[in-house]
N, C-alpha and C positions, 0 to 999 in steps of 0.2 A: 332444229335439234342440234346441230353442230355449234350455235351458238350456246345452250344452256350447257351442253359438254365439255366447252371450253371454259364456261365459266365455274363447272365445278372442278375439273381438272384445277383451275387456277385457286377455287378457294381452300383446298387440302392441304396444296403448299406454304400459305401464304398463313393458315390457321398455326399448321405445324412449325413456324418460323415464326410465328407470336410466343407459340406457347413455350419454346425449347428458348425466349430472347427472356421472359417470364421468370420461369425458374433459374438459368444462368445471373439473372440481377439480384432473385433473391439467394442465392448461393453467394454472394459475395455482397450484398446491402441488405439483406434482409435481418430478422431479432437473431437467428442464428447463424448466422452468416461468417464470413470469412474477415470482414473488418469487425465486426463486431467479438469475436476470438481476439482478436490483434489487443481491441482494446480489455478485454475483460484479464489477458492476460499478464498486461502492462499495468492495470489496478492490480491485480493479484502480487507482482514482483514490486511496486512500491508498498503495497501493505504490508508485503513480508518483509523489509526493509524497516520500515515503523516497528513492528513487532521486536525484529534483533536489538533496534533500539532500545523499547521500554523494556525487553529483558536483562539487558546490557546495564539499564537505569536499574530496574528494580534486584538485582543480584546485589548491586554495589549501596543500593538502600538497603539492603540483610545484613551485609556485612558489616556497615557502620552501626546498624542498631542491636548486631548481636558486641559490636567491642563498647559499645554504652549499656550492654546489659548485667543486672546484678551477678550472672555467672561468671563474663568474665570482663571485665574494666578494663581500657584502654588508658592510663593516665593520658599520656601523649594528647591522644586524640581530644580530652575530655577538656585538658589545657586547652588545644587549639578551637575548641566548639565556645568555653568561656571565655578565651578572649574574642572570638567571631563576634559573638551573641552581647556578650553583656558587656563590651570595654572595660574586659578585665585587665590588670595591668600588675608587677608586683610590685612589689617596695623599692627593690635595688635596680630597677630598669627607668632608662632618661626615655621619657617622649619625644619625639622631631615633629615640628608640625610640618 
């Protein structure tokens, strides 16, 4: 008897020190875990990064296709898009190669 008493004495510790070694691993390795936050929120703070980007992009694509639009023309601009685009050049201007 003192034998099997010892041994369940010893097996309720030893369970209870699996099970509490268990959840402490998946509390910090686990899908929702504490490195797995780390990372989801290190994606979240680069995608919101990309985002200020293309809105940073796409603001300043509005603005150039609203001063090329028929309300309201940008000559300047529309100069410097024809000579970009088509090696526009005028009459009175020398080329350097």
């Amino acid at each position: 008897m003192t034998r099997s008493a010892s041994l369940t004495g010893l097996f309720l510790p030893v369970a209870l020190l699996f099970i509490g070694a268990y959840f402490t691993f998946t509390a910090v390795q686990g899908n929702y875990g504490l490195f797995q936050r780390i990372q989801i929120s290190a994606e979240a703070d680069r995608l919101q990064a990309q985002l200020d980007t293309l809105q940073d992009e796409v603001a300043r694509m509005e603005i150039l296709t609203r001063r090329l639009s028929d309300d309201y023309l940008d000559l300047d601009l529309l100069d410097e898009q024809a000579r970009a685009l088509l090696g526009y050049v005028r009459a009175d201007e020398i080329i350097l190669p």
